[in-house]
PDB file as gemmi writes it, atoms N, CA and C in Angstrom:
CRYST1    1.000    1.000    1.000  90.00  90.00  90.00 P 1                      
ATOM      1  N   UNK A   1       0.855  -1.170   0.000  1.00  0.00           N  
ATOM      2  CA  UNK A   1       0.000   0.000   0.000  1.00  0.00           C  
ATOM      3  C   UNK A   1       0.900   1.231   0.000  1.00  0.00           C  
ATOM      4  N   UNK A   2       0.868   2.032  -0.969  1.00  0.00           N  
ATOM      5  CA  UNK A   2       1.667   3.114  -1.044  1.00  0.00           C  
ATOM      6  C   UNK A   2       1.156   4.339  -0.626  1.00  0.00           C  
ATOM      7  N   UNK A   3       1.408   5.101   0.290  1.00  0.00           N  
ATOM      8  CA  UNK A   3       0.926   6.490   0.547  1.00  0.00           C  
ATOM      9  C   UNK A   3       1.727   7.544   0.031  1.00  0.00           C  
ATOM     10  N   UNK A   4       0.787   8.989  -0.312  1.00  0.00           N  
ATOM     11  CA  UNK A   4       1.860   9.933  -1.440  1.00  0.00           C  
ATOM     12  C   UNK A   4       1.412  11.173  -0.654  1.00  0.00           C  
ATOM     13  N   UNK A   5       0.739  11.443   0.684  1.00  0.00           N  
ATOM     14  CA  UNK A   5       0.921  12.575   1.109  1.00  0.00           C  
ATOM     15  C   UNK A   5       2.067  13.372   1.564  1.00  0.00           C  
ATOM     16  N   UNK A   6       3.267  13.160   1.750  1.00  0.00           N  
ATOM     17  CA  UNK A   6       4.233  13.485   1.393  1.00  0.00           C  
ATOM     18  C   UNK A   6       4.571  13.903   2.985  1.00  0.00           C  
ATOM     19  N   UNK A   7       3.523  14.409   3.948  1.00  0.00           N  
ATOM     20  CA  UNK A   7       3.571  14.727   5.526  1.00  0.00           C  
ATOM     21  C   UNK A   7       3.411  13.800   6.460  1.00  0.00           C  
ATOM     22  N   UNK A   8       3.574  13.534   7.495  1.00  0.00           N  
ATOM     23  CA  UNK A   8       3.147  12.980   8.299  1.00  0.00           C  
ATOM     24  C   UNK A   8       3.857  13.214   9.676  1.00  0.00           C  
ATOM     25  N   UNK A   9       3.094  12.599  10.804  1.00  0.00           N  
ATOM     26  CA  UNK A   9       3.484  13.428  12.118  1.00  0.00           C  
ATOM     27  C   UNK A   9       3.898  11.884  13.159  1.00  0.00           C  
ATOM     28  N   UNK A  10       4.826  11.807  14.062  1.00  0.00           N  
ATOM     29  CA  UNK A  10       4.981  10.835  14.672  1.00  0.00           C  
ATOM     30  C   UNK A  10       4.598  11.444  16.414  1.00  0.00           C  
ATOM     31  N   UNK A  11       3.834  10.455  17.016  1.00  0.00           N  
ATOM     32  CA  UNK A  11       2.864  11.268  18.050  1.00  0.00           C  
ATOM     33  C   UNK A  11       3.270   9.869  19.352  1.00  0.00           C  
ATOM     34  N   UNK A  12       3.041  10.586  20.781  1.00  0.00           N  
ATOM     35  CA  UNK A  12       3.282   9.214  21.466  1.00  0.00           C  
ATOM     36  C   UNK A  12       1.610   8.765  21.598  1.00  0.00           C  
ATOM     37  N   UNK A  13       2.126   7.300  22.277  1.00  0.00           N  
ATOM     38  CA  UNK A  13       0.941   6.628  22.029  1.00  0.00           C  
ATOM     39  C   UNK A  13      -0.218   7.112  23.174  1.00  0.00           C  
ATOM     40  N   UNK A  14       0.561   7.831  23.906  1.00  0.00           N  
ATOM     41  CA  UNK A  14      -0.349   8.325  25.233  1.00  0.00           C  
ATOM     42  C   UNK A  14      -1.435   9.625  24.883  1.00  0.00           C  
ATOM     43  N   UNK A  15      -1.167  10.155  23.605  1.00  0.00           N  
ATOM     44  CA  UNK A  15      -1.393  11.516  23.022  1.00  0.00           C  
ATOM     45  C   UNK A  15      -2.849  11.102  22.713  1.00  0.00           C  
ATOM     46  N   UNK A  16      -3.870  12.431  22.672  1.00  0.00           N  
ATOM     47  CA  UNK A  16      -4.452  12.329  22.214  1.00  0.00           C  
ATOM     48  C   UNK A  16      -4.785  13.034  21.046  1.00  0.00           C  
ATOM     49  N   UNK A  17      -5.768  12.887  19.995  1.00  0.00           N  
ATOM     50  CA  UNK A  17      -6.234  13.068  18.856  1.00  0.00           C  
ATOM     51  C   UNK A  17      -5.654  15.136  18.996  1.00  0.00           C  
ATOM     52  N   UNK A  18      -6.800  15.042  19.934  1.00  0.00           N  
ATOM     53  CA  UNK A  18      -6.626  16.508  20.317  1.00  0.00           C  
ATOM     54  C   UNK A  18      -5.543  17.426  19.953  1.00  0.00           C  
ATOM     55  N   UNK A  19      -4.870  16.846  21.462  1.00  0.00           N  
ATOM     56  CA  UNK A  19      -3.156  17.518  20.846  1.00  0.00           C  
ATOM     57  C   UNK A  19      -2.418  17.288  19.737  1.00  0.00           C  
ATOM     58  N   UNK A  20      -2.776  16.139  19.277  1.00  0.00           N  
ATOM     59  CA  UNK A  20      -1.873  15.930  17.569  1.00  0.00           C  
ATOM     60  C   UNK A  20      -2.563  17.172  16.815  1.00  0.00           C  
ATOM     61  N   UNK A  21      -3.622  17.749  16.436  1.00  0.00           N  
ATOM     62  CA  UNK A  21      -4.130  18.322  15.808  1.00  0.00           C  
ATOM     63  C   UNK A  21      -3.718  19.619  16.743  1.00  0.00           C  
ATOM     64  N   UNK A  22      -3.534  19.725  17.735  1.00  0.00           N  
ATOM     65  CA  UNK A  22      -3.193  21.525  17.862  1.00  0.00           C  
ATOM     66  C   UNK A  22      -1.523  21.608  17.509  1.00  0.00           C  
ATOM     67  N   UNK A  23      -1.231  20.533  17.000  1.00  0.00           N  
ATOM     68  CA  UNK A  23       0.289  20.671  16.593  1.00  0.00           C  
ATOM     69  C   UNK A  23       0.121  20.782  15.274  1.00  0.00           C  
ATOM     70  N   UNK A  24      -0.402  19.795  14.536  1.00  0.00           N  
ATOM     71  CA  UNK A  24      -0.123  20.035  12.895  1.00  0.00           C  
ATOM     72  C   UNK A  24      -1.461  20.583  12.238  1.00  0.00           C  
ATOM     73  N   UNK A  25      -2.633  21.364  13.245  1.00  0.00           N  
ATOM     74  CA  UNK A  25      -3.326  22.239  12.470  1.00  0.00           C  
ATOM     75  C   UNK A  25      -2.779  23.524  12.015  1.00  0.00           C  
ATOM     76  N   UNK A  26      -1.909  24.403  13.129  1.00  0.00           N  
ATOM     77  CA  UNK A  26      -1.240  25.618  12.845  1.00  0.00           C  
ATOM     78  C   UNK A  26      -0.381  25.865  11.795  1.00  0.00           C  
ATOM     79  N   UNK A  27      -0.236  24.873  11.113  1.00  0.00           N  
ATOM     80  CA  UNK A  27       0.996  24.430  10.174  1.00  0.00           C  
ATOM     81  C   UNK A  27      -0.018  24.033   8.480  1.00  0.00           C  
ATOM     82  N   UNK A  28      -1.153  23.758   8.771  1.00  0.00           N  
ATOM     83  CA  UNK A  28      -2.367  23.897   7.792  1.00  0.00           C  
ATOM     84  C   UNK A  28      -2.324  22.442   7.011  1.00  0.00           C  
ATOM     85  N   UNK A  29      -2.236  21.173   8.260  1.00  0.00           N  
ATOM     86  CA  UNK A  29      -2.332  19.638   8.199  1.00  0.00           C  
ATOM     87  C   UNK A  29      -3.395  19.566   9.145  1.00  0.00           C  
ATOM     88  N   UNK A  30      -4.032  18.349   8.352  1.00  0.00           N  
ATOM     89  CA  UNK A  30      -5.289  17.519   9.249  1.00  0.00           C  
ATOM     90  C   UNK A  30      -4.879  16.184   9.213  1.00  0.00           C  
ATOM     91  N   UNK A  31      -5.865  15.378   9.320  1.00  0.00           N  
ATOM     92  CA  UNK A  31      -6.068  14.028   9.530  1.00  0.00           C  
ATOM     93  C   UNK A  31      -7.090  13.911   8.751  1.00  0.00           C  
ATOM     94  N   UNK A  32      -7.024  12.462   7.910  1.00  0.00           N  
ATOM     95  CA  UNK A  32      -8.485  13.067   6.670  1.00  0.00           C  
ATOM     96  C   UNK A  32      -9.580  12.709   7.581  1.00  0.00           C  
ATOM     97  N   UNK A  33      -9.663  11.805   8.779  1.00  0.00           N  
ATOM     98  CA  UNK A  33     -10.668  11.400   9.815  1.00  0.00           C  
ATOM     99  C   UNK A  33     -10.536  11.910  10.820  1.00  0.00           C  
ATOM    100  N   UNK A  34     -11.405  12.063  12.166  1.00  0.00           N  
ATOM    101  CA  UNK A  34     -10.950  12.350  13.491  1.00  0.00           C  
ATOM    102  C   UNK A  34     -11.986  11.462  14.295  1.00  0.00           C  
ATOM    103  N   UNK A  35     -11.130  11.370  15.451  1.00  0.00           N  
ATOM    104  CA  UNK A  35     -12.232  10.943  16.405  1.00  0.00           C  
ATOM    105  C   UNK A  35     -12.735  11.867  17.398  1.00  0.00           C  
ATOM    106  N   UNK A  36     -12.937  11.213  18.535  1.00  0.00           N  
ATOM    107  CA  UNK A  36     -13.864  12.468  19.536  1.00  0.00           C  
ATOM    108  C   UNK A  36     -12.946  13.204  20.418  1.00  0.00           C  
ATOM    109  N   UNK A  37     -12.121  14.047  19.718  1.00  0.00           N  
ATOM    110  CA  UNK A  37     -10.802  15.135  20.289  1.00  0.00           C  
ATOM    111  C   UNK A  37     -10.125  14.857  20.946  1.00  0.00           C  
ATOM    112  N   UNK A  38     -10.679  14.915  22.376  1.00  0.00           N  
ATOM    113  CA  UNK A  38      -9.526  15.356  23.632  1.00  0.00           C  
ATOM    114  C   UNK A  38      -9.605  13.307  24.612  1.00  0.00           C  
ATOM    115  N   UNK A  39     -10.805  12.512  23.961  1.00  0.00           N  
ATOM    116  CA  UNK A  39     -11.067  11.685  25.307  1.00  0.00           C  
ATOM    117  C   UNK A  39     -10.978  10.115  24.422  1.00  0.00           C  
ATOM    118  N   UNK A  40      -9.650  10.224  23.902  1.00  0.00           N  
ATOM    119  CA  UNK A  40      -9.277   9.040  23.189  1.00  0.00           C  
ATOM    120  C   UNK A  40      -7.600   9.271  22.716  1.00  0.00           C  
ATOM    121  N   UNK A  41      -6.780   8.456  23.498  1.00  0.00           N  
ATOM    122  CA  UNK A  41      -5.339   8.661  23.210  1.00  0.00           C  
ATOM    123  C   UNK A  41      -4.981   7.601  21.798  1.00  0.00           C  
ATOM    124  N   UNK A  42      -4.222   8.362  21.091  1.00  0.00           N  
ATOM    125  CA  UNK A  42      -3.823   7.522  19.571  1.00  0.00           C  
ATOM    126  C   UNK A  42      -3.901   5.927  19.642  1.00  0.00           C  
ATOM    127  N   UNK A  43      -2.980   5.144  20.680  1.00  0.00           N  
ATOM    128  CA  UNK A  43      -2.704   4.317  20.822  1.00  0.00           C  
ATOM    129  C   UNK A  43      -4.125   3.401  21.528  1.00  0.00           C  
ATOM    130  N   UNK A  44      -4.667   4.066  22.157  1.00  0.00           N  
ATOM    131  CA  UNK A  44      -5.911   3.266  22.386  1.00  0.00           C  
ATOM    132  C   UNK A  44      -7.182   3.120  21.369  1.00  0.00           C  
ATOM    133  N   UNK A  45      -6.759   4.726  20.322  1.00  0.00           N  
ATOM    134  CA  UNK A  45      -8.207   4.363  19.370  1.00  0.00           C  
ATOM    135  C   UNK A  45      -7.614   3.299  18.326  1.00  0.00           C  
ATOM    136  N   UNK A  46      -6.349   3.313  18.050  1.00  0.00           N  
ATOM    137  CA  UNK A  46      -5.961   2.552  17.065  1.00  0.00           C  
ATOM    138  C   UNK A  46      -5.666   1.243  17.544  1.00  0.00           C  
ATOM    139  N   UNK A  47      -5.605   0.674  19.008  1.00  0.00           N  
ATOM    140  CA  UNK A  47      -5.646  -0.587  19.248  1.00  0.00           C  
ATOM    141  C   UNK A  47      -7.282  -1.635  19.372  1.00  0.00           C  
ATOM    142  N   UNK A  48      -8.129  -0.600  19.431  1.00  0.00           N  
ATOM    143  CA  UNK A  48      -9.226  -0.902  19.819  1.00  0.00           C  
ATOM    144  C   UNK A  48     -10.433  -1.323  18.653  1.00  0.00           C  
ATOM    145  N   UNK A  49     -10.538  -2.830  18.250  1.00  0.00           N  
ATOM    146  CA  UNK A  49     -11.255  -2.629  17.355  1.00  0.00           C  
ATOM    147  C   UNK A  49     -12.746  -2.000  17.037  1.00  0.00           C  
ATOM    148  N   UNK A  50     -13.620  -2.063  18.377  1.00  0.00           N  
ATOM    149  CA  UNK A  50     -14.812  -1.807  18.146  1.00  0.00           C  
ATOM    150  C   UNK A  50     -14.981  -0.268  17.882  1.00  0.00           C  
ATOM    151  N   UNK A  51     -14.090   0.891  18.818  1.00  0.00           N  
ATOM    152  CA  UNK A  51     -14.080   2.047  18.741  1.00  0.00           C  
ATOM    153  C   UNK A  51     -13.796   3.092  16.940  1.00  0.00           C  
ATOM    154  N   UNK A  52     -12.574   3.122  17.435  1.00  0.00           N  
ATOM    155  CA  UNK A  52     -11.941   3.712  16.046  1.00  0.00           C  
ATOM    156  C   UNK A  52     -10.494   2.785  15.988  1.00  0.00           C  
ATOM    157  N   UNK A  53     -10.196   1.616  15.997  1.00  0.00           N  
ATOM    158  CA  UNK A  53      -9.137   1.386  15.417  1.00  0.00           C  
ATOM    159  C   UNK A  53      -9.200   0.644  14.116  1.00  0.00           C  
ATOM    160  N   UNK A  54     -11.189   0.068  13.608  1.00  0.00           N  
ATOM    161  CA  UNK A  54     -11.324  -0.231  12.567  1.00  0.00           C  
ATOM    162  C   UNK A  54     -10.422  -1.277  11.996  1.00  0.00           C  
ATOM    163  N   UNK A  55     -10.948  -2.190  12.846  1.00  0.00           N  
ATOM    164  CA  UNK A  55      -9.618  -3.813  12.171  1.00  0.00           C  
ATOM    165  C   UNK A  55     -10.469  -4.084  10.730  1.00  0.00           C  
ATOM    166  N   UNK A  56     -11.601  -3.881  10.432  1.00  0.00           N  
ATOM    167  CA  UNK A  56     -12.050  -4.667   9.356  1.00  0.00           C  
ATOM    168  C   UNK A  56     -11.930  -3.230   8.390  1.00  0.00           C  
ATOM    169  N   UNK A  57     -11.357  -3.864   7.035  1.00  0.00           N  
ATOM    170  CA  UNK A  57     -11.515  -2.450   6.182  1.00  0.00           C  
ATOM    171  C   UNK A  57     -10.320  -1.493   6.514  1.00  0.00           C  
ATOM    172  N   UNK A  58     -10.700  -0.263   5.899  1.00  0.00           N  
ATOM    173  CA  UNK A  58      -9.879   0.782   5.538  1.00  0.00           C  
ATOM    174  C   UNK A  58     -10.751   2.168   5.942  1.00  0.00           C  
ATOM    175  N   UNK A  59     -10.423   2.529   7.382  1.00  0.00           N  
ATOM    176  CA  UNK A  59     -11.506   3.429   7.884  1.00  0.00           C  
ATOM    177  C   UNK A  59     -10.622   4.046   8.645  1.00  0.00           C  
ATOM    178  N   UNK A  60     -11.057   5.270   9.315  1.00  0.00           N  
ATOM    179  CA  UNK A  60     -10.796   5.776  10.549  1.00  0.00           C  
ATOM    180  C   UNK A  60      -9.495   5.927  10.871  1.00  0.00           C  
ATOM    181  N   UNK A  61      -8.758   5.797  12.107  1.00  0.00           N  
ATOM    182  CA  UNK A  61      -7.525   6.164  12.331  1.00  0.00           C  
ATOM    183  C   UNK A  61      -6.741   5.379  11.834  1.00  0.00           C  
ATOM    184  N   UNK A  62      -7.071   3.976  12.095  1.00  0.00           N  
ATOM    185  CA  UNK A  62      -6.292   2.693  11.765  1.00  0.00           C  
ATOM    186  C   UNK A  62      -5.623   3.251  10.202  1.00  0.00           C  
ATOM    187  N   UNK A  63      -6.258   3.621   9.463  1.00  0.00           N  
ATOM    188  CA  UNK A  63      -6.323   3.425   8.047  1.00  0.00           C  
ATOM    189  C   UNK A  63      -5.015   4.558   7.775  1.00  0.00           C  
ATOM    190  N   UNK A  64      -4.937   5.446   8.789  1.00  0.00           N  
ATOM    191  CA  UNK A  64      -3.727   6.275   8.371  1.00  0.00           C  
ATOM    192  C   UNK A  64      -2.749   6.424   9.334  1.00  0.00           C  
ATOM    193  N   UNK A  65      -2.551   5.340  10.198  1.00  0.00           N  
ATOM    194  CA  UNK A  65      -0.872   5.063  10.807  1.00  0.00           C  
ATOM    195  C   UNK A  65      -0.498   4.180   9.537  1.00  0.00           C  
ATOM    196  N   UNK A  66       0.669   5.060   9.703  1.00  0.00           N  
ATOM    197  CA  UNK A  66       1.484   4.282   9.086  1.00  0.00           C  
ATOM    198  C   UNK A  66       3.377   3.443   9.166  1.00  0.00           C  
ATOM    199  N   UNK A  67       3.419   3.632  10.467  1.00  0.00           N  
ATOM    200  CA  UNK A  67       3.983   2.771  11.227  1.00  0.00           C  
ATOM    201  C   UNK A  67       3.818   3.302  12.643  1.00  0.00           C  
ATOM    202  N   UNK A  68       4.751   2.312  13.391  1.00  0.00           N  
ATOM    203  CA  UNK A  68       3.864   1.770  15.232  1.00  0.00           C  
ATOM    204  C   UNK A  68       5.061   1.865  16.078  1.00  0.00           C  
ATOM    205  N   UNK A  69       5.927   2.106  16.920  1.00  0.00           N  
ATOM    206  CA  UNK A  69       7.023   1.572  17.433  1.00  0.00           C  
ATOM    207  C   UNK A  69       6.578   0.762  18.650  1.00  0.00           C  
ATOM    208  N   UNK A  70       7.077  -0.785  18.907  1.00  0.00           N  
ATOM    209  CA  UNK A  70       6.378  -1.537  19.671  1.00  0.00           C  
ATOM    210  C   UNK A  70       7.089  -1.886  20.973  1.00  0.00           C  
ATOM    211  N   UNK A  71       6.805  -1.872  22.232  1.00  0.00           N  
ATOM    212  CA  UNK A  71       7.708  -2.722  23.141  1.00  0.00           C  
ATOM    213  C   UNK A  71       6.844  -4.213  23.382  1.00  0.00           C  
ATOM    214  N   UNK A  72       8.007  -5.232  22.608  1.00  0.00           N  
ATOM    215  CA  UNK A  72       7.493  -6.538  22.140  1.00  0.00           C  
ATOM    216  C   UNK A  72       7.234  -7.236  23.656  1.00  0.00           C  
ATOM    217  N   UNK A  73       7.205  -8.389  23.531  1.00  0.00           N  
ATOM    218  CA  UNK A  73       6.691  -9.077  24.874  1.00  0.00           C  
ATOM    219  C   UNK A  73       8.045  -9.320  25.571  1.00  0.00           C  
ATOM    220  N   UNK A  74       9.089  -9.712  25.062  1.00  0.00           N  
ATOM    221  CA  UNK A  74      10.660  -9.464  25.370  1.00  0.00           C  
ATOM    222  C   UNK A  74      11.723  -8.450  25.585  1.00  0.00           C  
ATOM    223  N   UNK A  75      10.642  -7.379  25.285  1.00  0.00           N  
ATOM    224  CA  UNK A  75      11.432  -6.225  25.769  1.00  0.00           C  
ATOM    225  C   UNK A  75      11.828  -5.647  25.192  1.00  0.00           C  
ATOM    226  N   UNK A  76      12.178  -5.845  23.765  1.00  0.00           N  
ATOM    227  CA  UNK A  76      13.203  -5.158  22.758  1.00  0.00           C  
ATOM    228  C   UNK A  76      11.945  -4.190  22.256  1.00  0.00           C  
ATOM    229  N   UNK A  77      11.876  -3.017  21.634  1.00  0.00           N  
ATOM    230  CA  UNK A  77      11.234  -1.965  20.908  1.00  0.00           C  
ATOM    231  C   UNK A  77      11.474  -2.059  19.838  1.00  0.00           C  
ATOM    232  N   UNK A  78      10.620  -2.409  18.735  1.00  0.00           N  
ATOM    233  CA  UNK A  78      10.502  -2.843  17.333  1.00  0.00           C  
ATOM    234  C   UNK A  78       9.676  -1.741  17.030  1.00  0.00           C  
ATOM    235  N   UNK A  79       9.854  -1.322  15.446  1.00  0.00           N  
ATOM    236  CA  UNK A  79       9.427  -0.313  14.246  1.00  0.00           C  
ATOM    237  C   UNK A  79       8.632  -1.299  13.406  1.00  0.00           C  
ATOM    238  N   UNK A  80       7.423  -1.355  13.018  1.00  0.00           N  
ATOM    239  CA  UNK A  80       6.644  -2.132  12.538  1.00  0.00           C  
ATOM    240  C   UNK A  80       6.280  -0.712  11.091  1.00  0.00           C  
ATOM    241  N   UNK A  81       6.237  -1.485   9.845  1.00  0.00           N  
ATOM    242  CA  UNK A  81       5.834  -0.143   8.893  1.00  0.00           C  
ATOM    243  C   UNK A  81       5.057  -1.133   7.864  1.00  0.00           C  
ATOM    244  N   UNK A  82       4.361  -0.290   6.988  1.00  0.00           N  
ATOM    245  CA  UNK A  82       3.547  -1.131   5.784  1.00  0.00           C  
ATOM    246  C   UNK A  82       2.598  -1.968   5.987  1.00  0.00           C  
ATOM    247  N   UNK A  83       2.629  -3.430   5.632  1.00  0.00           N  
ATOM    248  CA  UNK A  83       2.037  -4.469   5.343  1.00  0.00           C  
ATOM    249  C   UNK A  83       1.880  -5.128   7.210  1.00  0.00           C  
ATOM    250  N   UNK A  84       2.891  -5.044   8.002  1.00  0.00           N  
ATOM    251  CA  UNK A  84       3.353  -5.409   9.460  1.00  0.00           C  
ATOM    252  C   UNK A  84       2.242  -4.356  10.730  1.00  0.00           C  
ATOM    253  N   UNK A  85       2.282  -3.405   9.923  1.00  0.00           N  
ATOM    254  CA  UNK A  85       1.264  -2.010  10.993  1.00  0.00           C  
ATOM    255  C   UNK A  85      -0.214  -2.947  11.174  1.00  0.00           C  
ATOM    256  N   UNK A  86      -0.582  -3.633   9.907  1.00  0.00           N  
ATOM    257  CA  UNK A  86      -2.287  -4.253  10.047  1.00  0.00           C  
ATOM    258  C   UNK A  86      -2.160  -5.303  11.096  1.00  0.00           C  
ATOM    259  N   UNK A  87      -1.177  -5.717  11.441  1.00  0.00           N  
ATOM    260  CA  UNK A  87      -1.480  -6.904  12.373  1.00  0.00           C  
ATOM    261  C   UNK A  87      -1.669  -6.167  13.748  1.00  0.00           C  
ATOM    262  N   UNK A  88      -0.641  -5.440  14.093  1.00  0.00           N  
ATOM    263  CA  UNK A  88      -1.146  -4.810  15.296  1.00  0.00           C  
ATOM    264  C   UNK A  88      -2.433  -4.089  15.251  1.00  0.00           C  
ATOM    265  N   UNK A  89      -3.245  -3.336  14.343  1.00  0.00           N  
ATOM    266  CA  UNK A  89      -4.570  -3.060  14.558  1.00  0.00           C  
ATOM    267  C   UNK A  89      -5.419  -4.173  15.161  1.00  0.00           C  
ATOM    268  N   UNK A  90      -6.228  -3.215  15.992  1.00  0.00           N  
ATOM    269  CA  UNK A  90      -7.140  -4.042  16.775  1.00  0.00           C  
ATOM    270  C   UNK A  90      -6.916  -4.964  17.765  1.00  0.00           C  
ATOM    271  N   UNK A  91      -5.771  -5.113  18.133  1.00  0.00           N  
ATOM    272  CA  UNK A  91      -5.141  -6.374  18.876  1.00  0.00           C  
ATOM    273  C   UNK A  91      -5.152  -5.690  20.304  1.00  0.00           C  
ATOM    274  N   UNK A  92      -5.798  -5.187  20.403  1.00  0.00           N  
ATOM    275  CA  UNK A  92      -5.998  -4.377  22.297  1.00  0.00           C  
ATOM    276  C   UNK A  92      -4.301  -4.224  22.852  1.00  0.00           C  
ATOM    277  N   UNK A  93      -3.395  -4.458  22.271  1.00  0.00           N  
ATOM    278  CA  UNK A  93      -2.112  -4.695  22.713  1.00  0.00           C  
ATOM    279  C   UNK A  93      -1.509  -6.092  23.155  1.00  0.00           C  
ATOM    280  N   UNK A  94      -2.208  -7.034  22.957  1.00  0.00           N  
ATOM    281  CA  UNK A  94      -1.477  -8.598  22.979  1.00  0.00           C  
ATOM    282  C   UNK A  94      -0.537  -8.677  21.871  1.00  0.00           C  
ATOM    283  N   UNK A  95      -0.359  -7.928  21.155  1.00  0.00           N  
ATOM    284  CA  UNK A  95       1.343  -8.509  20.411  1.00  0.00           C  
ATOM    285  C   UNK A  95       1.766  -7.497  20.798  1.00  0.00           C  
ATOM    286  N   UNK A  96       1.978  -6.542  21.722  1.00  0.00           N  
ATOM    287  CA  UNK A  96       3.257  -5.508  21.995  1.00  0.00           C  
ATOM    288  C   UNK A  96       2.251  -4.809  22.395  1.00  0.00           C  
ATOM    289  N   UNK A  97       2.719  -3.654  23.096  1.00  0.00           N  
ATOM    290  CA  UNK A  97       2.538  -2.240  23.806  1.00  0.00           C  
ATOM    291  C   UNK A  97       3.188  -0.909  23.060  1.00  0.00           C  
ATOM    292  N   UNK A  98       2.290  -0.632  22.593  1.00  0.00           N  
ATOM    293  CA  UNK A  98       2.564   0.496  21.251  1.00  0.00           C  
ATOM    294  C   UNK A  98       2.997   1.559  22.505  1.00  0.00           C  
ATOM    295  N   UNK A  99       4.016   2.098  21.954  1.00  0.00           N  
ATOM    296  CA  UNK A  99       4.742   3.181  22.430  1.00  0.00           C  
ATOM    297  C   UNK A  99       4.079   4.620  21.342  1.00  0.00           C  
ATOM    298  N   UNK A 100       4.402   4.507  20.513  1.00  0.00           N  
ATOM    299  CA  UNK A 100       4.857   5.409  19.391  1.00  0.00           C  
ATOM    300  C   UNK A 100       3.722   5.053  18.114  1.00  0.00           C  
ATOM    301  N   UNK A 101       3.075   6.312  17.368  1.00  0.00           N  
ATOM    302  CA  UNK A 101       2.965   6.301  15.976  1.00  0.00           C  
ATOM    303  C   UNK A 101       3.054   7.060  14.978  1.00  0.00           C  
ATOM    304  N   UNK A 102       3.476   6.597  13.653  1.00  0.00           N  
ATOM    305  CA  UNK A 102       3.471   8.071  12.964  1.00  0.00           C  
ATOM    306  C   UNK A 102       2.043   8.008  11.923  1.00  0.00           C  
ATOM    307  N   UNK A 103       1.255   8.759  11.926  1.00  0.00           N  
ATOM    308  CA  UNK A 103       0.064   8.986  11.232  1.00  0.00           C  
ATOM    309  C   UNK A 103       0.101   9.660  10.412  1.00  0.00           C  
ATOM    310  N   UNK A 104      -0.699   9.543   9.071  1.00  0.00           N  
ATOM    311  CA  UNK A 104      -0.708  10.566   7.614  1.00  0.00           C  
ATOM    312  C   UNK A 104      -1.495  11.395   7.521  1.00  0.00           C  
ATOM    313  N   UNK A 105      -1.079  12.747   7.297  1.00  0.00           N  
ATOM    314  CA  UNK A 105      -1.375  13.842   7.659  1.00  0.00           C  
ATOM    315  C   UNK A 105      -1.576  14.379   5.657  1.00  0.00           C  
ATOM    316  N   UNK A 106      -2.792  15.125   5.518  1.00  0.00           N  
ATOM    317  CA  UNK A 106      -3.468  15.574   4.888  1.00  0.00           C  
ATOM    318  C   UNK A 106      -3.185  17.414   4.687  1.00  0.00           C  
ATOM    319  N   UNK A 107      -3.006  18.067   3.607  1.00  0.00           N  
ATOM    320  CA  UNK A 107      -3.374  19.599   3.802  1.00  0.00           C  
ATOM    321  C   UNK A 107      -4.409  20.034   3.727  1.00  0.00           C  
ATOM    322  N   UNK A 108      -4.697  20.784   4.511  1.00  0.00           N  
ATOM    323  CA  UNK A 108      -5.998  21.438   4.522  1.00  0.00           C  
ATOM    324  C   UNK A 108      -5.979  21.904   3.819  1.00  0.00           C  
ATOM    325  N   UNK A 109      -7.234  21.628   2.740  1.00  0.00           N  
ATOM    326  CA  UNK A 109      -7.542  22.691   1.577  1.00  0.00           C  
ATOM    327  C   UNK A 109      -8.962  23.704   1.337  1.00  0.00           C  
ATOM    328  N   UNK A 110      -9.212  23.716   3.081  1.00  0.00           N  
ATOM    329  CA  UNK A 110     -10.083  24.558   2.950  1.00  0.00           C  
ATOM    330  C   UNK A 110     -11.935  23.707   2.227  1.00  0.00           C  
ATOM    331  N   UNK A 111     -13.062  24.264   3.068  1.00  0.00           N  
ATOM    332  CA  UNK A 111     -14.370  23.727   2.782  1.00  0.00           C  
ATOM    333  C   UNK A 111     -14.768  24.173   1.495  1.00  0.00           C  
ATOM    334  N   UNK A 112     -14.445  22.852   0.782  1.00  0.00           N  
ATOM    335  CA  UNK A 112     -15.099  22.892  -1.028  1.00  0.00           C  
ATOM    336  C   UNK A 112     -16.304  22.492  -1.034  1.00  0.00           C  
ATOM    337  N   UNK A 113     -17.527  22.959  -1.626  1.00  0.00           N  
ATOM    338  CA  UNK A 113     -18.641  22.952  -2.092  1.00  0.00           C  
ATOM    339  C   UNK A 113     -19.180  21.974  -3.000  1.00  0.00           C  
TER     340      UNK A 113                                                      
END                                                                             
């Protein structure tokens, strides 16, 4: 799966939606989706399938991380990117404890008609 937005923002996993967006709105980047602002941290909407981490399909937040940094069950911190990011969706955190993600970020082009 190739992405060509050319931006993107790497956020911790504790962050929420909220604050990612008061960082790369001022700068005139979105997220082409959002969830409910301030009362959902990255790493929990994107681990969570029923919410917004959207395991089935191509939706919601899930759909635009595009890599994860993981602390595995052994301890070591692994970079998961591409084809490797879908397995950790939805997995509540039983294959690793997402630290880190970087998400694809969109320019705002302003409300077209």
């Amino acid at each position: 799966m190739e992405r060509k937005s050319g931006q993107n923002v790497k956020m911790s996993a504790g962050a929420s939606t909220l604050e990612m967006l008061g960082i790369v709105r001022p700068h005139g980047f979105l997220t082409r989706t959002n969830t409910a602002g301030r009362f959902f941290a990255l790493g929990g909407a994107y681990l969570n399938p029923s919410t917004h981490g959207a395991s089935f399909g191509e939706s919601r937040l899930a759909a635009q991380v595009l890599s994860v940094r993981v602390m595995n069950a052994d301890g070591d911190i692994s970079v998961y990117a591409g084809e490797d990011v879908i397995d950790f969706r939805g997995s509540l955190g039983l294959l690793g404890v997402v630290t880190a993600l970087e998400i694809e970020l969109r320019r705002d082009t302003g409300l077209k008609m």
